[in-house]
N, C-alpha and C positions, 0 to 999 in steps of 0.2 A: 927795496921795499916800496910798494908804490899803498898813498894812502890817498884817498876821496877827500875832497875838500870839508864835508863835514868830519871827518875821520880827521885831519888834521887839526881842526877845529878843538875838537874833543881833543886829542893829544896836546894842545898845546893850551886850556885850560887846564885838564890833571897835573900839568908840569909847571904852570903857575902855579896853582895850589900846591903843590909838592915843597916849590921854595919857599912861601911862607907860612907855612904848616909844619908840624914833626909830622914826619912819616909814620903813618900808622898802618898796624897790618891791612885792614881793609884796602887802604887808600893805595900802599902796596901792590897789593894784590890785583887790585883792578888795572893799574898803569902796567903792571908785567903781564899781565892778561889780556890787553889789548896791544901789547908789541908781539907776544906769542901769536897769536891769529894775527895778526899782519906777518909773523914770517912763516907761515902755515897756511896761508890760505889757499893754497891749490887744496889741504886736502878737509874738506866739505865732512867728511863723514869721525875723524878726529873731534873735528871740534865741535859738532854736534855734540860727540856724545860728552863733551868736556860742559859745552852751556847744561845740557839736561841731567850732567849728574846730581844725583840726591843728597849726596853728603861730602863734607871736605875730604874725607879719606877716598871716596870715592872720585873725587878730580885728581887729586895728588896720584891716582894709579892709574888713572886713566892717562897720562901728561907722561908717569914715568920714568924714567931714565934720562929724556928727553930735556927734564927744566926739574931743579932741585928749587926750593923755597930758599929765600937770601939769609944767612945766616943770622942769628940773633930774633928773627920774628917771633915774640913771644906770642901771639894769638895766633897758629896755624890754621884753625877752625876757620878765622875772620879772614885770613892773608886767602889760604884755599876759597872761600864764600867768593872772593873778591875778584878772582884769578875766573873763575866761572862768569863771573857778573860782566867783568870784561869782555870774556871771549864770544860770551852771548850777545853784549853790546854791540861788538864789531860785526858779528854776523846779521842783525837786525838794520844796524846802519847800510851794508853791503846791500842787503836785498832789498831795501827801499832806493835805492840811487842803481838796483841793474836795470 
C-alpha cells in the first residue's frame, strides 16, 4: 500500500487519536475508510461512487461484500457517514498531490 506523505500524515494522526480516545463509530469509520481506498485505489470509479453516496445504507451496498462494518458498532449510520468521509478524503488528498 503506498500512501502520500500527507496521506501518511493523516493516517498517523487518526491512529493517534484512536489510542487516546474510545473508538467511536464515526472516528471508526473514517480510519477503515481511508485504509479501504488505499487498498482500492486503482479502482477510481468504486470509490467515487462510495464518497458520493447519499446515505449510510447506500455506502454499506455500494462497498458490499467487499468490507463488513467491525462488529459491535453501535452507530452504523455514523461508522457508514465516516467510511464515505474517509474515502472521499483520500481521494481529494490524491488529486491535489497528482
Amino acid at each position: 500500500m503506498r500512501l502520500t506523505a500527507d496521506a501518511r500524515e493523516i493516517a498517523s494522526l487518526v491512529a493517534a487519536t484512536m489510542s487516546t480516545t474510545p473508538r467511536t463509530p464515526l472516528s471508526a469509520g473514517i480510519q477503515d475508510g481511508l485504509g479501504y481506498a488505499a487498498a482500492h485505489r486503482d479502482d477510481r470509479s468504486l470509490l467515487g461512487r462510495i464518497a458520493r453516496a447519499r446515505t449510510a445504507a447506500d455506502v454499506a451496498a455500494t462497498v458490499g461484500a467487499t468490507f463488513a462494518a467491525p462488529d459491535g458498532i453501535a452507530g452504523t449510520v455514523a461508522y457508514w457517514s465516516g467510511f464515505a468521509h474517509g474515502v472521499g478524503g483520500f481521494l481529494l488528498e490524491e488529486r491535489i498531490h497528482a
